[in-house]
Z-matrix of the N, CA and C atoms (Angstrom, degrees):
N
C 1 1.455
C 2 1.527 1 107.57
N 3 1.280 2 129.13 1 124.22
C 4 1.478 3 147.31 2 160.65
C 5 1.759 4 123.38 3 -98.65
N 6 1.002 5 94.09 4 136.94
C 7 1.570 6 111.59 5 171.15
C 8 1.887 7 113.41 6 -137.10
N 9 0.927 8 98.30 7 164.18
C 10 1.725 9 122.16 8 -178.32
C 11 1.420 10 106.12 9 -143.74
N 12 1.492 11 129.38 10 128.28
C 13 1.328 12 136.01 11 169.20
C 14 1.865 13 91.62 12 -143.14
N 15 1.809 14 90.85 13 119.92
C 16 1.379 15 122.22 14 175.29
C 17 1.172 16 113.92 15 -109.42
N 18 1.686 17 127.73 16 101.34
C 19 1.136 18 137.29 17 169.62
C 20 2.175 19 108.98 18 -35.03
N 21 1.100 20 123.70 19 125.93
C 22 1.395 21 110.76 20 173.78
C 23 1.478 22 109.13 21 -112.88
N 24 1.300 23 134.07 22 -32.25
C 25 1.461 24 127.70 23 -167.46
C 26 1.553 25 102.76 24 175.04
N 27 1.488 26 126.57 25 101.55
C 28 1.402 27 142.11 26 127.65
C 29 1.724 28 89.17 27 114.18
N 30 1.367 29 113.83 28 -98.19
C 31 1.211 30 108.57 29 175.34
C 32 1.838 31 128.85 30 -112.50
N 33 1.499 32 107.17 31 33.61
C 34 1.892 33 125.40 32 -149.83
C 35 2.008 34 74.16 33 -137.48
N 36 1.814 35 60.16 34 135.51
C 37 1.868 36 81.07 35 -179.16
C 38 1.872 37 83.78 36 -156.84
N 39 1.454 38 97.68 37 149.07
C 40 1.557 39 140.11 38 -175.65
C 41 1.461 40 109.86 39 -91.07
N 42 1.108 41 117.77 40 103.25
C 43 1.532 42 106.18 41 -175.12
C 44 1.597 43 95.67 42 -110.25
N 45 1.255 44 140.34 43 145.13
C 46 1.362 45 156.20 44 163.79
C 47 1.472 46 119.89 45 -118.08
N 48 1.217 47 111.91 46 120.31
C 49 1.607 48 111.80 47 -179.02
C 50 1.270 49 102.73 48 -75.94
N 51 1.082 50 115.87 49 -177.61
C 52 1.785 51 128.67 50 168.66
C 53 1.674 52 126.34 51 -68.36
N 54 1.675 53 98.33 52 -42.83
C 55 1.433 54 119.12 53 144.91
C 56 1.152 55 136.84 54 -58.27
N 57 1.719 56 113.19 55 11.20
C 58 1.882 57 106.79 56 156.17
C 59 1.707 58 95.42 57 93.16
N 60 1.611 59 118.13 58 -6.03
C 61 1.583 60 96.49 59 178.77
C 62 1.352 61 126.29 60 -93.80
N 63 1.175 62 147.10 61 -166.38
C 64 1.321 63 120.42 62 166.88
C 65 1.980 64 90.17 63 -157.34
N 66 1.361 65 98.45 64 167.22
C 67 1.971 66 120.21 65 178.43
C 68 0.784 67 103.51 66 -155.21
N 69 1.726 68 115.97 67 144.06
C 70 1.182 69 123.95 68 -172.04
C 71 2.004 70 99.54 69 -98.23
N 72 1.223 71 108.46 70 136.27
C 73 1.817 72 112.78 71 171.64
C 74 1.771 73 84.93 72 -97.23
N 75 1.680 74 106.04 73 151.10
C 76 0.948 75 116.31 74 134.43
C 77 1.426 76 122.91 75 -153.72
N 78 1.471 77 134.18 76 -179.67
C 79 1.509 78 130.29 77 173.84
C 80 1.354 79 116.81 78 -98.88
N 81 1.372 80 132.49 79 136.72
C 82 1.341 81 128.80 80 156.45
C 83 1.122 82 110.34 81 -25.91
N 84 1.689 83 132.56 82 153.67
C 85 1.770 84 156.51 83 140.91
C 86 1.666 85 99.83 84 -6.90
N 87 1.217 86 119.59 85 -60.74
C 88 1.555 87 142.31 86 -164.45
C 89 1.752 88 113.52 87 -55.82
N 90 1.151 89 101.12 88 -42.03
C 91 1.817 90 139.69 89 176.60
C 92 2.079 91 123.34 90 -89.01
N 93 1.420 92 76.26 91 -18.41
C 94 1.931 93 88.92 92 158.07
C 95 1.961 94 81.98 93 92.07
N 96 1.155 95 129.87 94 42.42
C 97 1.453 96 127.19 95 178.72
C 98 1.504 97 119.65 96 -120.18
N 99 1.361 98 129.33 97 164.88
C 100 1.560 99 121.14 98 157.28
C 101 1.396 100 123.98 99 -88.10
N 102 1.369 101 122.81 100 18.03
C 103 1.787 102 132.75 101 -148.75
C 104 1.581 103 99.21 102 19.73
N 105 0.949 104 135.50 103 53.65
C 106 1.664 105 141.39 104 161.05
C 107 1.583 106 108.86 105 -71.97
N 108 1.701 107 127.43 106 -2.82
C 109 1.445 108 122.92 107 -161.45
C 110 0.765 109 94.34 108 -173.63
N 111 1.780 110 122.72 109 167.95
C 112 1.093 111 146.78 110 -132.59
C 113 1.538 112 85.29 111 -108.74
N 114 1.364 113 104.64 112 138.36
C 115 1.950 114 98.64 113 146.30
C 116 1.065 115 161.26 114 -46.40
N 117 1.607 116 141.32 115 106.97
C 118 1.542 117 86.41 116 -175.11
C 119 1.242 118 147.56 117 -70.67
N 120 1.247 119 124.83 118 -17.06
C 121 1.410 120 120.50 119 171.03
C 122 1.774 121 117.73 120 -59.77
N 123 1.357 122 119.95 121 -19.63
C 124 1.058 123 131.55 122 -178.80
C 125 1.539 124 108.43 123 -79.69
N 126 1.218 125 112.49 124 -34.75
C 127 2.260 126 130.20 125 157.71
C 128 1.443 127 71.60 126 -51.91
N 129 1.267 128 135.25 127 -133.92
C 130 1.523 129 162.49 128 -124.24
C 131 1.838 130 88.10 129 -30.68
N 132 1.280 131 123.88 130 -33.65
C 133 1.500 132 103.64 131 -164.08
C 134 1.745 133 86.52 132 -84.22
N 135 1.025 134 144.74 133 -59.86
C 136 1.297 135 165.18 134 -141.51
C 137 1.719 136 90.39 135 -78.24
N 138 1.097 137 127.65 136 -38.90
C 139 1.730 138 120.44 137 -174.33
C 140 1.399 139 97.05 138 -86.69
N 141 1.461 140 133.46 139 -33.10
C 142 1.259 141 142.12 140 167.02
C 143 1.741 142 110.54 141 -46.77
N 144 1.429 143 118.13 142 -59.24
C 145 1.646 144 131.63 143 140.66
C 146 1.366 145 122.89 144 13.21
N 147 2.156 146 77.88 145 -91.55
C 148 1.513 147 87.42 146 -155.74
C 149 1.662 148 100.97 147 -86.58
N 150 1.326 149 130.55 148 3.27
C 151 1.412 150 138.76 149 175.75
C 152 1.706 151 88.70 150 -59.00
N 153 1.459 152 98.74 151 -81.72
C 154 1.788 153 113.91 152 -179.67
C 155 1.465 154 107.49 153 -23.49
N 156 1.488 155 106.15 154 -67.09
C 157 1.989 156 116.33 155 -166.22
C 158 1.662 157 91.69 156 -50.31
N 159 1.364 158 120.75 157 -25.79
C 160 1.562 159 110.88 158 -160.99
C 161 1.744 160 106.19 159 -78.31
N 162 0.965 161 107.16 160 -44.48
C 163 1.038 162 140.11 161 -173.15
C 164 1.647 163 104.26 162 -51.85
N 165 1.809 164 109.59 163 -82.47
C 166 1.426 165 104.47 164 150.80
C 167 0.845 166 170.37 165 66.00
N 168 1.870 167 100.18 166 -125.58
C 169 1.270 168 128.84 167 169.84
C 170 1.455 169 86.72 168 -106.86
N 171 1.042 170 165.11 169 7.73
C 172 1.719 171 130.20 170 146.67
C 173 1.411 172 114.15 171 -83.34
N 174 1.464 173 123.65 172 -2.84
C 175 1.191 174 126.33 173 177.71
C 176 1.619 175 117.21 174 -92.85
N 177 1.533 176 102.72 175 -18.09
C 178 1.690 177 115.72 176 -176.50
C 179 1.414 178 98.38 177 -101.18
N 180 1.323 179 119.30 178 -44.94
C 181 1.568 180 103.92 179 172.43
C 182 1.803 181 115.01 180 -68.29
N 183 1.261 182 126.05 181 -10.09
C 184 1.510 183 110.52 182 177.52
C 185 1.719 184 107.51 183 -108.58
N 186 1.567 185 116.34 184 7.49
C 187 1.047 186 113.28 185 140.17
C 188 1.510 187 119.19 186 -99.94
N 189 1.502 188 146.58 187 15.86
C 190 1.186 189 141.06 188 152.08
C 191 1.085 190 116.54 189 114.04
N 192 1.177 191 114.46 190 -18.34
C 193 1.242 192 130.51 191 -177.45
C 194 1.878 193 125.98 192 -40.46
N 195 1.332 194 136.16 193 122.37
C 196 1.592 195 126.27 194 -153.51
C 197 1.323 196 96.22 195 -102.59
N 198 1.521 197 112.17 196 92.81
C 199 1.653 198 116.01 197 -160.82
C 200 2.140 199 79.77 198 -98.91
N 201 0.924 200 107.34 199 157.93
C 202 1.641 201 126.90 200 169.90
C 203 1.775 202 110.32 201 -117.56
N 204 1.466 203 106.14 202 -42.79
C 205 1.465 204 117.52 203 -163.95
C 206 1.375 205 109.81 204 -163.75
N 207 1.410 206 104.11 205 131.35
C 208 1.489 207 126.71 206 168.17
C 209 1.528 208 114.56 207 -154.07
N 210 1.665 209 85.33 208 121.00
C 211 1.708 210 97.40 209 159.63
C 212 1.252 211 117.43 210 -124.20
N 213 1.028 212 132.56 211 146.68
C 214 1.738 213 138.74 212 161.71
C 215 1.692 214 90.82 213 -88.69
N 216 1.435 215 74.29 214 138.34
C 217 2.080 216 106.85 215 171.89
C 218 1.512 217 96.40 216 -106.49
N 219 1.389 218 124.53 217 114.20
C 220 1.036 219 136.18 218 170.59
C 221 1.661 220 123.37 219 -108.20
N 222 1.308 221 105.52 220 124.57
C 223 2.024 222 122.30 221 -174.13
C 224 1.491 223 91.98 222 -127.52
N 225 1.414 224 89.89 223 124.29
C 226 1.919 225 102.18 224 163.03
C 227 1.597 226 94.29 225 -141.73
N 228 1.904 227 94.61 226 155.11
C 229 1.416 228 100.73 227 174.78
C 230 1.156 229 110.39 228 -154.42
N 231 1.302 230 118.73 229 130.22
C 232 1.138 231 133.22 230 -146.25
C 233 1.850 232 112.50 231 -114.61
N 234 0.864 233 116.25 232 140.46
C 235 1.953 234 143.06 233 151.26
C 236 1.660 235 96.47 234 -11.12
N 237 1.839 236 103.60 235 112.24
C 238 1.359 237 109.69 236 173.00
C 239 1.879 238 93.75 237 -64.83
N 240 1.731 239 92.97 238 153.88
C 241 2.168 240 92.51 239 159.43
C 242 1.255 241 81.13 240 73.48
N 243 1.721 242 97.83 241 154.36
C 244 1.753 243 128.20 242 -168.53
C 245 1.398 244 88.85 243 -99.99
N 246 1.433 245 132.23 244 149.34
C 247 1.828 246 98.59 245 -17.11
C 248 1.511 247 84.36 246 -85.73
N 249 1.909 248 96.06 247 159.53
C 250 1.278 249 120.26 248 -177.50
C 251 1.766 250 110.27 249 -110.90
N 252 1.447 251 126.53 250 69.30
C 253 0.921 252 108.38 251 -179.88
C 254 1.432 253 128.53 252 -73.03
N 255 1.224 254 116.36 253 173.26
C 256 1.513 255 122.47 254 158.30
C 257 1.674 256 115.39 255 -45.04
N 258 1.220 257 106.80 256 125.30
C 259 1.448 258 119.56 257 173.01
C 260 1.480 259 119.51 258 -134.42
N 261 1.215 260 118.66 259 4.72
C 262 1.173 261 140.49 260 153.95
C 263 1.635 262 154.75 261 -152.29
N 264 0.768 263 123.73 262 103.24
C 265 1.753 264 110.20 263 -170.22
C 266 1.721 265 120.96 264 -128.73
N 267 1.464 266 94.24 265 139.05
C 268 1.455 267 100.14 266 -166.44
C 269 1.547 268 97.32 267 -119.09
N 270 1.902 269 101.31 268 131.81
C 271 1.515 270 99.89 269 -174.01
C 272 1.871 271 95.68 270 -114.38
N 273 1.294 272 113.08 271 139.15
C 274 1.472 273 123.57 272 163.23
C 275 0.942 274 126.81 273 -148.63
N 276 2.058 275 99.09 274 132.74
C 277 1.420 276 105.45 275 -165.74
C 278 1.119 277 122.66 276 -98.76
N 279 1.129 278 138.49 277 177.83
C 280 1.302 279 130.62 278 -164.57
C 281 1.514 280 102.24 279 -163.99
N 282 1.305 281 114.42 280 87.37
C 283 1.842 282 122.60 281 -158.82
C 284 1.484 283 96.93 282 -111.67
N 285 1.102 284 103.87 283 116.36
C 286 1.632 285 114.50 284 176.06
C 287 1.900 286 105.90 285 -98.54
N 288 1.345 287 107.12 286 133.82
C 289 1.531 288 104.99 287 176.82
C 290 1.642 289 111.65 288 -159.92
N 291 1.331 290 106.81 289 -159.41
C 292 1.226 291 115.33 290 149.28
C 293 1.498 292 141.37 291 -126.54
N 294 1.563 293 126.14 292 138.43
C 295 1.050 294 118.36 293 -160.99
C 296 1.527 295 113.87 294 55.02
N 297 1.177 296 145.30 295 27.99
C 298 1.307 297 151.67 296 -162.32
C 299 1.259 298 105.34 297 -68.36
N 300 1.468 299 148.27 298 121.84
C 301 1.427 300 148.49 299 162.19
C 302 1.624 301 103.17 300 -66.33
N 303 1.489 302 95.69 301 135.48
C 304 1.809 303 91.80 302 171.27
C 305 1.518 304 111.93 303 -87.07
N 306 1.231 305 101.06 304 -8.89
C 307 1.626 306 107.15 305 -172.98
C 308 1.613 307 107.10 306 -61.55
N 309 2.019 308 111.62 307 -37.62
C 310 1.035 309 133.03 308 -175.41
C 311 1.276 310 114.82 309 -60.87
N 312 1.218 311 101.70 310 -63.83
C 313 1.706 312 125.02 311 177.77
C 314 2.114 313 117.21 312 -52.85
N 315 1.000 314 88.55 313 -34.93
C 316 1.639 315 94.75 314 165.59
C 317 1.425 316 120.63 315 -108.32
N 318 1.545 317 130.25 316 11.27
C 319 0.999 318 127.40 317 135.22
C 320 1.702 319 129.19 318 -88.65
N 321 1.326 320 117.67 319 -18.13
C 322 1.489 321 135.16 320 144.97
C 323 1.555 322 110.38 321 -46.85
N 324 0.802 323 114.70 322 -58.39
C 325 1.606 324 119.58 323 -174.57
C 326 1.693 325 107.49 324 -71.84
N 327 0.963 326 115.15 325 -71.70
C 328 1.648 327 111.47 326 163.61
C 329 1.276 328 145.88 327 -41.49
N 330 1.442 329 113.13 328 -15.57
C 331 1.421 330 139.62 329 161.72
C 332 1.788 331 110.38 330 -92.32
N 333 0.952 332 126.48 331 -60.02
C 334 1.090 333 117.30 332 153.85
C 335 1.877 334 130.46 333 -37.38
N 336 1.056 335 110.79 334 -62.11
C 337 1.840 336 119.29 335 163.17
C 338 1.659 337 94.18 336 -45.91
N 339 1.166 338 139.92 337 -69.09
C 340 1.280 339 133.58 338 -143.46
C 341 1.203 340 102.51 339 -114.83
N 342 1.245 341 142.70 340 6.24
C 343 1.799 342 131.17 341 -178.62
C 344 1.361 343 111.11 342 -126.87
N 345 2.165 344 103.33 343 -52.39
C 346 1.624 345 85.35 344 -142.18
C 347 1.682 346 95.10 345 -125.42
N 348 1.433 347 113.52 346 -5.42
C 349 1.642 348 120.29 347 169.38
C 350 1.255 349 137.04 348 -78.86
N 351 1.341 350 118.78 349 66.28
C 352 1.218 351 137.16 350 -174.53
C 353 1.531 352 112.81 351 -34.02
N 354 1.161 353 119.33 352 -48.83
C 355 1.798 354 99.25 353 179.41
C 356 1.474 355 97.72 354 -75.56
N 357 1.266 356 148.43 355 -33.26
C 358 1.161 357 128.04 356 161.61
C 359 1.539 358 136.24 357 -38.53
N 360 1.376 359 119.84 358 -37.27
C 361 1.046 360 144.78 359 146.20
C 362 1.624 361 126.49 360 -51.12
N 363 1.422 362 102.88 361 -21.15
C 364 1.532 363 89.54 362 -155.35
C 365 1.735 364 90.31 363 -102.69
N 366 1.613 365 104.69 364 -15.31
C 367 2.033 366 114.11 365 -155.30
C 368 1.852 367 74.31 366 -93.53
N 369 1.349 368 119.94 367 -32.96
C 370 1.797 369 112.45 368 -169.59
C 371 1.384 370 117.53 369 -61.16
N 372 1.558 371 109.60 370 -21.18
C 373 1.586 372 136.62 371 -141.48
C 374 1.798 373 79.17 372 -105.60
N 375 1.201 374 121.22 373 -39.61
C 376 1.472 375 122.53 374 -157.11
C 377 1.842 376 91.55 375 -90.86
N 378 1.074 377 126.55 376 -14.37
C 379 1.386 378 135.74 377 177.38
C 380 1.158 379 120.58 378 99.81
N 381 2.097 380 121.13 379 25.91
C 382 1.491 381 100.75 380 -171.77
C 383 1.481 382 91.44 381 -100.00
N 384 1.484 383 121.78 382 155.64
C 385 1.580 384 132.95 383 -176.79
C 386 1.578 385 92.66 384 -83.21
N 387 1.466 386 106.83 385 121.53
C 388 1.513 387 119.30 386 176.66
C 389 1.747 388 91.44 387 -113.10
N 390 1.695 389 93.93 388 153.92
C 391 1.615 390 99.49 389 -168.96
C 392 1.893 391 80.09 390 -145.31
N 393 1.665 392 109.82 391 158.19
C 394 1.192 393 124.51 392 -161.83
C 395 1.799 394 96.18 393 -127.39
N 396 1.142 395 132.66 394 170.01
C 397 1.012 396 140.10 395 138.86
C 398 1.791 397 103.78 396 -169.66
N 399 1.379 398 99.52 397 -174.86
C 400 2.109 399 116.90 398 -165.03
C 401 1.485 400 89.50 399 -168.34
N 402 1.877 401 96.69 400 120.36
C 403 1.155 402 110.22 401 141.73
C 404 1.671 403 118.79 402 -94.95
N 405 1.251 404 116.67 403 139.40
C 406 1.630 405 101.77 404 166.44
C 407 1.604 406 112.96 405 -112.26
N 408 1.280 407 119.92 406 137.00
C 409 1.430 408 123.27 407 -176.17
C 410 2.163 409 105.77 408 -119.67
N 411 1.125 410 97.76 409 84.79
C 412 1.579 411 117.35 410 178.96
C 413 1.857 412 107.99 411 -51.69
N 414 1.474 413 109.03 412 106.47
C 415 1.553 414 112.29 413 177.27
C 416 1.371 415 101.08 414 -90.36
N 417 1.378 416 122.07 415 127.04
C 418 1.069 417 142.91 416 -178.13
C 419 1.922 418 118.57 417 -72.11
């Protein structure tokens, strides 16, 4: 896996994956920035996310499950003073479907946290306490 991040002007930098995509970082006014872009520490909670969301929904769709919608609500909180890492993060899902088993939905979620979500694994490994939860909201 490759990346490139090209500083462009004051506190905004160009990040490009290897796969041709690109996001803009930038810093708040306070930090010498235009807030025109995302953070990075705010990337690290959000790749943490969509690792999980990936995770998921390939585990609810290959048990059958008639998902419509899922988002994870993501809270991290981080280390007063530089550097301020992550020292905590709380992931919640919120899987909208039909007929949805909860049995499903919290074995999706639990396999993912503990098997197959590598940035979950990798921020747990670094010592921040990650916490899981799933709401399910059944469309009739």
């Amino acid at each position: 896996m490759q990346a490139t991040v090209k500083w462009v002007d004051n506190a905004m930098f160009l990040g490009e994956s290897g796969s041709g995509h690109s996001v803009v970082m930038d810093g708040p006014a306070d930090h010498g920035g235009r807030n025109m872009g995302i953070r990075p520490m705010e990337m690290l909670l959000i790749g943490v996310g969509g690792c999980a969301s990936f995770d998921v929904m390939t585990i609810l769709k290959k048990a059958r499950q008639e998902v419509t919608d899922c988002r994870v609500e993501l809270n991290g909180e981080r280390a007063e003073g530089v550097p301020s890492p992550f020292t905590k993060m709380h992931l919640q899902f919120v899987v909208t479907g039909r007929d949805l088993k909860e049995k499903q939905v919290a074995k999706a979620v639990e396999l993912s946290a503990t098997k197959y979500c590598s940035a979950s694994m990798m921020m747990e490994a670094a010592g921040v306490e990650l916490t899981h939860g799933y709401e399910i909201i059944n469309e009739t």
